[in-house]
C-alpha positions as CSV (number, residue, x, y, z in Angstrom):
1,X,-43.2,83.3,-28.4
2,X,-40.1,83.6,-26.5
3,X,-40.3,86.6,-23.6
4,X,-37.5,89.5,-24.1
5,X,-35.8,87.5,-21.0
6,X,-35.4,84.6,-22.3
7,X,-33.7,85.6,-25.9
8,X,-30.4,84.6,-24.7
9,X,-31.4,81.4,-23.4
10,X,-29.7,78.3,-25.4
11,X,-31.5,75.4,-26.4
12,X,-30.5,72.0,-27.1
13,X,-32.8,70.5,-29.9
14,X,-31.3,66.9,-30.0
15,X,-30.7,65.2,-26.5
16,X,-31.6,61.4,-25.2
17,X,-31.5,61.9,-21.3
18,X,-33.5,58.2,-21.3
19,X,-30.1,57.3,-22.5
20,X,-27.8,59.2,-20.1
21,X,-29.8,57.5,-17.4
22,X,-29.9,54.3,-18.8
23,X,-33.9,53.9,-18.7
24,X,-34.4,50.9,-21.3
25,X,-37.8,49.6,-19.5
26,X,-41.6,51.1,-19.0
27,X,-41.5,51.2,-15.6
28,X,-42.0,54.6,-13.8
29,X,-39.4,57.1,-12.6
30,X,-38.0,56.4,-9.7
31,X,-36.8,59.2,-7.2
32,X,-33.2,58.3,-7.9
33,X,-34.1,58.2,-11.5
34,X,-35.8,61.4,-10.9
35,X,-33.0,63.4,-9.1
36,X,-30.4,62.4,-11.7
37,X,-32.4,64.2,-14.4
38,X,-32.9,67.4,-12.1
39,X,-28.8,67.2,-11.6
40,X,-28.6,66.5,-15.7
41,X,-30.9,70.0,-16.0
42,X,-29.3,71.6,-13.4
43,X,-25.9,71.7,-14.5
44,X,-27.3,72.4,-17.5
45,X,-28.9,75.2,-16.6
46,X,-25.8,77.0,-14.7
47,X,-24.8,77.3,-18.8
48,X,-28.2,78.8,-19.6
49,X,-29.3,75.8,-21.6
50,X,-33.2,75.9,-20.6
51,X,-34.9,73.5,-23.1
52,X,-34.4,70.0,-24.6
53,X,-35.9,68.5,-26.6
54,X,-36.4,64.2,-25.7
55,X,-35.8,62.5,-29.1
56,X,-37.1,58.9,-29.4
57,X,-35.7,56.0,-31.0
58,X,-37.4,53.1,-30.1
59,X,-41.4,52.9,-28.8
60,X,-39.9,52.6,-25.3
61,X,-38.1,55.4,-25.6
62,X,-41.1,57.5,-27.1
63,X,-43.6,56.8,-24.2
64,X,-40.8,57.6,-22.1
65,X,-39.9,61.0,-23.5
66,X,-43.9,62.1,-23.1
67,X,-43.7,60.7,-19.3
68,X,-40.4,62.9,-19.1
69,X,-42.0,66.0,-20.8
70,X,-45.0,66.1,-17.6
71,X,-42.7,65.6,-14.7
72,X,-39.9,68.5,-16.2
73,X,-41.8,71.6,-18.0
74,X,-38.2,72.5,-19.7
75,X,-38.2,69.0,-21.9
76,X,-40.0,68.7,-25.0
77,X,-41.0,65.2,-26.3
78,X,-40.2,64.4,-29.9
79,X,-41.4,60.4,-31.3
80,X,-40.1,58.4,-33.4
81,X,-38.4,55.0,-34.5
82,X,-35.0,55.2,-35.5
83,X,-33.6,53.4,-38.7
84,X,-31.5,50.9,-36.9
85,X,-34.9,49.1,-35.4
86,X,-37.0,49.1,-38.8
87,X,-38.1,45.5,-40.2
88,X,-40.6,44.2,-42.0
89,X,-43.1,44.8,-39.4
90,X,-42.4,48.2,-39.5
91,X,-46.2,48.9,-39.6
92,X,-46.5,48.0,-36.1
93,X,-44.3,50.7,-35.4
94,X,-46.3,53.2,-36.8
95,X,-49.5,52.1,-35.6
96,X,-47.7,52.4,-32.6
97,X,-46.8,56.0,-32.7
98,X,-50.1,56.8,-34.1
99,X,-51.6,56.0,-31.2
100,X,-49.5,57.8,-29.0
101,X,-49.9,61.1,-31.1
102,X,-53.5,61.0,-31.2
103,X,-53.2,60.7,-27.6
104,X,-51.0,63.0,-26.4
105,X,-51.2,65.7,-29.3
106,X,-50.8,68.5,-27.9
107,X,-47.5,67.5,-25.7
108,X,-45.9,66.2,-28.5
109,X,-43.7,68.2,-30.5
110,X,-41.9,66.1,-33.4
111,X,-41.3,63.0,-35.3
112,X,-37.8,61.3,-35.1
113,X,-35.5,60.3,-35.2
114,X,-35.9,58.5,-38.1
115,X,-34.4,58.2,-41.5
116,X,-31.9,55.8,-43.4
117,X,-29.0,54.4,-42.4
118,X,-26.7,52.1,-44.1
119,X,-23.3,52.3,-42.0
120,X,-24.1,48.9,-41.0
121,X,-24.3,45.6,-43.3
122,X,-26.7,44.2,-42.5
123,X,-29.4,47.3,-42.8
124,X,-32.3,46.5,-44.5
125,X,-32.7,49.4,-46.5
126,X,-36.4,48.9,-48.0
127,X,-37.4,48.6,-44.8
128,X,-36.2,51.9,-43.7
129,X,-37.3,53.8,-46.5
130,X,-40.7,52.3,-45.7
131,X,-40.6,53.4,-42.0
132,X,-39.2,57.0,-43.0
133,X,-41.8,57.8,-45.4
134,X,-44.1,56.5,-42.9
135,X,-43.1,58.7,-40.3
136,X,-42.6,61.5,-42.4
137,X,-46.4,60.9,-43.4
138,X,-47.1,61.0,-39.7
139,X,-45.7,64.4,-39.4
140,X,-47.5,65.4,-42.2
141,X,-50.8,64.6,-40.7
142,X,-50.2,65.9,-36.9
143,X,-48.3,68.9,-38.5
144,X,-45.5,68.0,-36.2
145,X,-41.5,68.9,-37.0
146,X,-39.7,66.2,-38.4
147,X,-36.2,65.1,-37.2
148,X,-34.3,62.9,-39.7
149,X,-31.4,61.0,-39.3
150,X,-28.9,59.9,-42.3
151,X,-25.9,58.0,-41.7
152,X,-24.1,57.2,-45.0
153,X,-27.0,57.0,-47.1
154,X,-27.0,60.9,-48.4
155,X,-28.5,59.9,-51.8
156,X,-31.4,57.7,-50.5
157,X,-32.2,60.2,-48.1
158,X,-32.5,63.1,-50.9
159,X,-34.5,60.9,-52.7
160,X,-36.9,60.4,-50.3
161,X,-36.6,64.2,-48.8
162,X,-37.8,65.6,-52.6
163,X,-40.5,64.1,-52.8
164,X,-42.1,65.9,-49.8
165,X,-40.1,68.9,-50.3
166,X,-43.0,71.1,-50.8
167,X,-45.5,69.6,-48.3
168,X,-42.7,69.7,-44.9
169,X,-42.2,73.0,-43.7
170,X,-40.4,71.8,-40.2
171,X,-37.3,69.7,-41.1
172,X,-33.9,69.3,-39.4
173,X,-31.3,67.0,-40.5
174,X,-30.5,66.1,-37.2
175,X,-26.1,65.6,-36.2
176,X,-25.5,67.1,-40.1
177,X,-22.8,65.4,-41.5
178,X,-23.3,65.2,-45.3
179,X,-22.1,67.1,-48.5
180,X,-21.9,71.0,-49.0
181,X,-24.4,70.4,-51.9
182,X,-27.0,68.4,-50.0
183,X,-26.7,71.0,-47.3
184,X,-27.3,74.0,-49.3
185,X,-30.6,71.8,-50.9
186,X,-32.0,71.0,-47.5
187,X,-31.8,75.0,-46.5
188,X,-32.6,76.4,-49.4
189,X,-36.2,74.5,-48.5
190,X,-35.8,76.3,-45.4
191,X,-35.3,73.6,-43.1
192,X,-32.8,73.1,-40.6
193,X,-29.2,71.6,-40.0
194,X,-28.6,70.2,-36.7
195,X,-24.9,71.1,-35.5
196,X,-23.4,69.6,-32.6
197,X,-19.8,68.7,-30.8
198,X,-18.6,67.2,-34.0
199,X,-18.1,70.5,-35.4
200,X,-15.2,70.7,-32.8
201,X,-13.3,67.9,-34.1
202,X,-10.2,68.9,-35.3
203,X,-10.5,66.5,-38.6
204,X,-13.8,67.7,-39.4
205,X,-13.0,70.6,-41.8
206,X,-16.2,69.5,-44.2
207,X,-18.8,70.4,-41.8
208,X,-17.3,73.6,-40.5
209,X,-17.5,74.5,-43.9
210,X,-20.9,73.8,-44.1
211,X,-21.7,75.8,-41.0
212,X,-19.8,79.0,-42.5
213,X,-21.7,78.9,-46.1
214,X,-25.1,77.9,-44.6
215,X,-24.7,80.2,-41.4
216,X,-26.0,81.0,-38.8
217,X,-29.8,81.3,-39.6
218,X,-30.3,78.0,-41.1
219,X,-28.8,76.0,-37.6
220,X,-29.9,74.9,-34.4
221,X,-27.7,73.4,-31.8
222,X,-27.8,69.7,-30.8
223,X,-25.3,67.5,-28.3
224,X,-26.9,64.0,-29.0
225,X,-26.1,63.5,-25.9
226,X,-24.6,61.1,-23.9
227,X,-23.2,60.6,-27.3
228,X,-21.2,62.6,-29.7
229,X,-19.0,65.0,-26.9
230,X,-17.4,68.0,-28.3
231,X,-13.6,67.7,-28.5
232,X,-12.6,68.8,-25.0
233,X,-14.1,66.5,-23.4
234,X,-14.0,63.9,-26.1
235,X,-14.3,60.2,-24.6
236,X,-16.4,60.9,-22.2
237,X,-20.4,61.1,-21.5
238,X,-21.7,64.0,-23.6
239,X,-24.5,66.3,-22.0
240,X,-26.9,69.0,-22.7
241,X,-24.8,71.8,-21.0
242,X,-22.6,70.7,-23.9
243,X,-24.4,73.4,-25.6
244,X,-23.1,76.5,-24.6
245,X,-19.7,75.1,-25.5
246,X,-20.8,74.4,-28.9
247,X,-22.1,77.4,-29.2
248,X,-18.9,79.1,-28.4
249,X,-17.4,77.5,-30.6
250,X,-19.8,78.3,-33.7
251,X,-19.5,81.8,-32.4
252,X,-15.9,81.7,-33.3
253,X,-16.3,80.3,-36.2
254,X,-18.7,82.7,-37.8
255,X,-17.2,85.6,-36.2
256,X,-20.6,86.5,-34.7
257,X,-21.0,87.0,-30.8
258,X,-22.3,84.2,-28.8
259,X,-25.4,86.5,-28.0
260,X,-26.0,85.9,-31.5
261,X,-25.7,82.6,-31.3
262,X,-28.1,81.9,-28.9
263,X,-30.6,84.7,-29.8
264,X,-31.0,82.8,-33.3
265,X,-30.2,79.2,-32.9
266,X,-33.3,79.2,-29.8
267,X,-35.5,80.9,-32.7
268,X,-34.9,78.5,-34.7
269,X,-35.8,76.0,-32.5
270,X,-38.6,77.6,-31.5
271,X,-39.8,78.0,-34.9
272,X,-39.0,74.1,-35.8
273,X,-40.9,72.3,-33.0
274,X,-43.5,75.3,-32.3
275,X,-42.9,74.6,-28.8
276,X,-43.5,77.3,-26.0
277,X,-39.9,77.7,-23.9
278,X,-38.8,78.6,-21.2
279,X,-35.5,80.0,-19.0
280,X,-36.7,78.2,-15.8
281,X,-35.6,74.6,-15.2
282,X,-38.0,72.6,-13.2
């Protein structure tokens, strides 16, 4: 549980640092690689954002994230295959992260990204519904959180999502962007929304709406980083001290202090992956 020292501590539940270093290959870190991740948690750390959590897309970048998670005690692995690379193999996939859980069990603490996504035309939808229920079976099993990802495909996603409704306990719906209704669904089966610089942007009434009729106890913060910046620094590489701007600004928005803010959405984290954190960067 978290220490009495550490209930202020923000925590950034959606990050790809693999990505902000651009680390596409299985070779090990090396010290350059190494000492742009302790800047990346550093500067991150002057905000008093002390954990993130690694979140895989590909199998690279889920071997990677474990690798990260033993050289930096304040990163937490999560595995998965995103949408975007299912195919008709996708069994491979899976076999693949199998392996890795049954391996490094106790390290891990989620499945995802993964999910549906249909922004692009030439998605091949089967095939990610396939690798989602797959992966969703995998987090079943390892009673791991699941992180799921849904890009215009807010139906297909429900669809799937009811039908383990009553077996997951540890959801989040990771960079929330659907409907009011789908988001008062997903929490009412107490599972998470994850809310992130998009909630700055000044067009986005429709999710700052969600965030004031879900509130505060059904959230947990995210940047997505490098992507997805908040709005004032918009156009440029996002990052997890990203966070404690975010969470000013949902602050605001509720009407609740920033203490608040922190205090809960780290709970919630906490509670979502299980994981042990910490206020000390490494």
């Amino acid at each position: 549980m978290l220490s009495n020292d550490s209930i202020h501590a923000l925590t950034d539940t959606h990050c790809h640092i693999l990505h902000m270093i651009n680390k596409t290959t299985l070779s090990a870190f090396s010290n350059s690689e190494i000492q742009e991740i302790r800047k990346i948690l550093h500067q991150a750390s002057l905000k008093n954002v002390s954990n993130i959590f690694e979140i895989g897309t590909t199998k690279i970048d889920s071997v990677l994230s474990i690798e990260l998670a033993k050289l930096f005690k304040n990163i937490f692995p999560v595995i998965g295959v995103h949408p975007h690379e299912a195919t008709d193999n996708y069994q491979n996939d899976v076999l693949f992260l199998k392996n890795l859980l049954d391996e490094h069990h106790e390290k891990i603490v989620g499945i995802g990204e993964c999910g549906l996504d249909k922004h692009y035309p030439d998605h091949n939808l089967n095939a990610q519904i396939a690798l989602f229920k797959s992966q969703i079976e995998l987090a079943l099993k390892y009673n791991k959180a699941l992180v799921v990802h849904t890009r215009d495909a807010e139906d297909e996603t429900y669809a799937v999502l009811e039908q383990y409704k009553d077996q997951l306990k540890r959801v989040t719906i990771h960079c929330y962007s659907n409907s009011l209704n789908f988001a008062q669904q997903i929490t009412s089966w107490g599972w998470f929304l994850g809310i992130g610089g998009t909630v700055t942007y000044p067009k986005n009434n429709l999710l700052r709406d969600v965030v004031k009729t879900v509130g505060i106890n059904a959230l947990v913060l995210e940047t997505d980083a490098p992507f997805l910046p908040p709005q004032i620094i918009r156009g440029k590489q996002n990052s997890p001290e990203q966070i404690f701007t975010i969470a000013h600004y949902v602050a605001e928005l509720l009407e609740i202090s920033f203490e608040d803010v922190a205090s809960v959405t780290t709970a919630n984290a906490e509670k979502l992956f299980q994981a042990s954190t910490s206020t000390d960067v490494a």
